[in-house]
N, C-alpha and C positions, 0 to 999 in steps of 0.2 A: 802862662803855659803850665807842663802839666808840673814843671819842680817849684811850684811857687801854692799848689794841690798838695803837695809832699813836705813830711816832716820825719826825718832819719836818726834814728839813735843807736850806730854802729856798736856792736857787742865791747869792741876796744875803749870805745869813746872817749877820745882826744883832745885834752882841755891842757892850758897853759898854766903851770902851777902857780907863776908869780903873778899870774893877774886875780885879781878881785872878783867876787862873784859878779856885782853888776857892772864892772868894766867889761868882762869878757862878753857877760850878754850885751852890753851895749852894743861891743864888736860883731858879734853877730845878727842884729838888728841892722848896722850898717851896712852889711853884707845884702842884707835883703832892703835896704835903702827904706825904712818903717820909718812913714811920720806917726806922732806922738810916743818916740823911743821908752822914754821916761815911765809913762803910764802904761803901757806894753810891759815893759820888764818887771815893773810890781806886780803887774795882774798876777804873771806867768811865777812869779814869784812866789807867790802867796797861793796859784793853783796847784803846786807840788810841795807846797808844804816848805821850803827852805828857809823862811823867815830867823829862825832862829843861829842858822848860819851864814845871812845872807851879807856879814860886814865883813866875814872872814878870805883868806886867798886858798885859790882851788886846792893847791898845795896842801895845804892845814886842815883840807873837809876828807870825813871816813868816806871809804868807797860809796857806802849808801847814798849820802848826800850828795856825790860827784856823781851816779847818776841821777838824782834829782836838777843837777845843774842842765846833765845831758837832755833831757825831758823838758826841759824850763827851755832850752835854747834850741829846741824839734819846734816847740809850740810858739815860741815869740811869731812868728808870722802866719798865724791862724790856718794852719792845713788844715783841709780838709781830711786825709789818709794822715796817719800816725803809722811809722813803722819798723819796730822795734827789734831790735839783732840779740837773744838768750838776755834779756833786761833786770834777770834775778841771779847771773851768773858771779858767784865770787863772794856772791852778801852773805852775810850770816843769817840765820833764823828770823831773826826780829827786824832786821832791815829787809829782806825777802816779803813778809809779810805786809810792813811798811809801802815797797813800791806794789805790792799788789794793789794795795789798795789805793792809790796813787791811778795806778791803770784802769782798775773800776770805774772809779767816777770820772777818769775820762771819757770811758767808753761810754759814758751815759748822751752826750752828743755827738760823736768822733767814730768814723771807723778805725779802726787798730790789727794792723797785722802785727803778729810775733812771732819769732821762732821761738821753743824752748824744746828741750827732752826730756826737762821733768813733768812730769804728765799728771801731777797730781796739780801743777799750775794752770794747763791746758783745764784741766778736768771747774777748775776756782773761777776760771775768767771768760771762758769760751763761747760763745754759740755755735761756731762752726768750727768744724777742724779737718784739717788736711793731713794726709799721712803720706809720706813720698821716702820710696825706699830702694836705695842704690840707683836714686835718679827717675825714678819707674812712680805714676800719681798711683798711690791702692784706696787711697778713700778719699773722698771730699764728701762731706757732708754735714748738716746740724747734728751738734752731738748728740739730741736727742732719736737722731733716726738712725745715729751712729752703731750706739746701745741698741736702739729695737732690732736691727738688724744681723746684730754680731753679739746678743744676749746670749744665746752659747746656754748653757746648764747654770744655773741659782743656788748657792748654798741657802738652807732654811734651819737658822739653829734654835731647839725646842726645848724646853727643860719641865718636868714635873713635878710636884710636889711627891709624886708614888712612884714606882717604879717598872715603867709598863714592857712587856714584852716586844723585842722585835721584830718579829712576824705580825706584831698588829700593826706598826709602821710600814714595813715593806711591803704591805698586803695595797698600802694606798695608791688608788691612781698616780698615774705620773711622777711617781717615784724611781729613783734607778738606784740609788744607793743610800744605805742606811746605817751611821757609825753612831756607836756611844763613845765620846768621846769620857777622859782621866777624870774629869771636874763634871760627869755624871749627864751632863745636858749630851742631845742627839744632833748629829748633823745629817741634815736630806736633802738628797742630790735631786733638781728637778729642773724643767723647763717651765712648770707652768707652778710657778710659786703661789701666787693668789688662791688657784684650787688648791694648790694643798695644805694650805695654811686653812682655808675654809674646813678641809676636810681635816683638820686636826684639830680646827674648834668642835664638830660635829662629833667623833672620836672620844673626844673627851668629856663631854656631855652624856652620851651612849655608858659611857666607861664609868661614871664621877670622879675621872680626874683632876686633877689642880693644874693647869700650866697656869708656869712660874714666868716664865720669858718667853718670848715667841716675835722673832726677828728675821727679815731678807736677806740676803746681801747679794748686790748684783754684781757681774761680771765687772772687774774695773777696768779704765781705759790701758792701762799696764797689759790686762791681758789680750784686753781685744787688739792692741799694738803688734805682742809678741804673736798674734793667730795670723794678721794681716799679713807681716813680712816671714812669716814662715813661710806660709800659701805662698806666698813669691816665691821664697827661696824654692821650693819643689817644684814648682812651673818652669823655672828658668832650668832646673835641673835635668825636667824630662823632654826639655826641646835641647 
């Protein structure tokens, strides 16, 4: 049936301190009634990485590792769905990065749903991502059509060796705005960043200028978040 498809790893996740790492997955293999219990629980064991905690009681393991247990004990009976409650919530830096990548190479056979709000995780692990706000779906889609479609204006920052006028910048297509920023490089507001980076190689050849650096940065999911549930918020506002 479809909870035997399903592997759950609640944001709380609920372990017994006084029991043993491979007691408790035993107990949970028995749950799901698994022949070859023994060889199961090493797999899973050794696929999230726990081994070097694996003789100690849950009690005694850092939050990281406890959810490594929780993950270890989603997967003892081969779901197909993996599905994950904030899975980086409470870890420090270096254990965050740890279950990411833990996540990764599940995902490499496995579908994996997760919640999380930090969006720089959604942005690390993602193909598709859903945004739901105050109950209400605003996006579903691959991230990649996510960005094409909520790319919004492109920072473009330029630096030269000389020191060239800003009327020759603002003068460029598809430009809207044009700073020299403290530390001398320029920032350029555009939509269509590839022409304008083209046309500031062109520019600068015309010119014989030097650029020194010449980089994109495109809208982050951070903002296309904040654009999403704003647009809600004023729709809701005007009905």
């Amino acid at each position: 049936d479809t909870k035997k498809k399903i592997g759950y790893l609640p944001e709380a996740n609920p372990l017994y301190p006084d029991m043993y790492v491979r007691e408790y997955l035993g107990f949970i293999a028995d749950t799901h009634h698994l022949t070859g219990k023994r060889q199961r629980i090493e797999t899973v064991i050794d696929l999230v990485g726990l081994t070097p905690e694996s003789k100690k009681k849950l009690g005694q393991l850092s939050k990281g590792y406890r959810q490594r247990v929780g993950l270890a004990a989603a997967l003892l009976h081969q779901p197909e769905v993996l599905i994950l409650d904030e899975p980086t919530s409470g870890l420090d830096p270096n254990q965050i990065i740890e279950i990411r990548e833990v996540i990764r190479n599940l995902g490499k056979d496995k579908t994996i749903l997760f919640s999380s709000h930090i969006l720089q995780e959604v942005e690390a692990l993602c193909d598709r991502v859903i945004i739901i706000n105050k109950g209400r779906l605003v996006a579903d889609s691959p991230l990649s059509q996510l960005r094409a479609q909520n790319s919004g204006t492109n920072t473009i920052r330029v630096s030269f060796r000389e020191t060239p006028e800003s009327s020759a910048l603002e003068q460029l297509a598809h430009v809207s705005a044009v700073t020299r920023m403290p530390d001398g490089h320029w920032e350029l507001q555009t939509t269509a960043p590839d022409e304008v980076k083209k046309q500031l190689m062109e520019l600068s050849l015309q010119n014989n200028w030097n650029i020194v650096s010449l980089q994109s940065e495109n809208r982050s999911l951070e903002e296309i978040f904040r654009h999403l549930t704003k647009s809600e918020l004023r729709s809701d506002q005007r009905h």
